[in-house]
C-alpha positions, 0 to 999 in steps of 0.5 A: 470517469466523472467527478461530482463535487458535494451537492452537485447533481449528474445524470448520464446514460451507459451503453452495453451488454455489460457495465462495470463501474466502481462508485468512490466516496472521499469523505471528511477527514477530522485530521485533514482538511476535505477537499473541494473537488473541482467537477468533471466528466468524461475524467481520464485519469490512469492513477484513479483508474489503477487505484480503484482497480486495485481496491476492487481486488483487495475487497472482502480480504481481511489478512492485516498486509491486504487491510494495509494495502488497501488502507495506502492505496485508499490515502494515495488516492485521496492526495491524489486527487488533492493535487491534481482534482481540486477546485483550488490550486492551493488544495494541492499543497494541503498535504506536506511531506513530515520529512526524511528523518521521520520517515527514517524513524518509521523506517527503524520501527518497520524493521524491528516490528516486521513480525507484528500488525502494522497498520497506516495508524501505529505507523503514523503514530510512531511518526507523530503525524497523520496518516495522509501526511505519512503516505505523503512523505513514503511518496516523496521520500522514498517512491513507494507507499507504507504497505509496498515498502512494508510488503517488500521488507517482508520478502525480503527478511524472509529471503534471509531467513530461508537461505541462512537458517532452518526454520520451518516454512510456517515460522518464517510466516509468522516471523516476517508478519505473514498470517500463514504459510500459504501466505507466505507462498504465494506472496513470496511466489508472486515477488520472487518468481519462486516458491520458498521451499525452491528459492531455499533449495537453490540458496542452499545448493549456491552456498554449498558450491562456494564451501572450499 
């Protein structure tokens, strides 16, 4: 990977039948000091590489938990290369943690919000923080990102709901944010290894054989 810091020039030459290469621009940021990147070529980083191979896949989806996703990944990439690609050592601590109690109040409102579009903005504001602030300290306090932590409160609410209620697979999406019961499917498939309508079938057996 090659990093090219504002006004620099780079010029290189790639070789093979065929070449994928995905272009990043970290942009200025009203709420947070831009930082200055120190150059690079010939980068090897594994964060970058998956953060921008995870972009790529969420590209062109415009569901709200894929927006988020994309959103997270995007400002973890960015403090990422505050900590470990700026010119200045002090460029990696531009970025602090709000702090555990802020981040259990986030935690609270997640919980009881699940069921509406929760954006890295809404979340930041009911911390009272930034958003780059905000996906630092889901990074500090809790080892995840917003939309991972938020992704996962989903799968699990609808875990609940599918083994101890009746409700119909397409309420359930609604229920726990998801936009459809497709939705709602293959993320659950995708987390669980089952599909809703099999995880509730075993669920519902399990609690049958523990019925004196």
């Amino acid at each position: 990977m090659s990093i090219i810091p504002p006004q620099e020039r780079f010029g290189g030459v790639y070789s093979g039948e065929y070449v994928r290469y995905a272009t990043v621009v970290v942009g200025p940021d009203a709420s947070a000091r831009t930082p200055r990147l120190r150059a690079g070529l010939g980068v090897t980083d594994p964060f970058i590489f998956g953060a921008v191979r995870e972009l790529a896949k969420l590209t062109g989806s415009d569901d709200p938990t894929s927006v988020l996703f994309a959103e997270s990944i995007a400002f973890a990439l960015r403090l990422h290369l505050e900590r470990a690609h700026t010119a200045d050592a002090a460029g990696s601590h531009a970025i602090r943690s709000p702090g555990a109690v802020t981040i259990a109040r986030v935690q609270e409102h997640i919980a009881e919000n699940l069921q509406d579009k929760l954006t890295l903005a809404s979340l930041a504001g009911v911390a009272g923080t930034s958003v780059q602030r905000l996906v630092a300290g889901f990074r500090d306090e809790l080892r995840t990102t917003p939309a991972r932590y938020v992704l996962e409160r989903r799968v699990r609410r609808a875990r609940w709901l599918l083994a101890h209620t009746t409700m119909p697979l397409v309420d359930i999406a609604f229920e726990c944010g998801l936009s459809s019961q497709s939705h709602l499917t293959t993320t659950f498939r995708k987390h669980t290894g089952a599909t809703p309508g099999a995880y509730r079938s075993t669920t519902r057996s399990d609690l049958a054989a523990h019925i004196p």
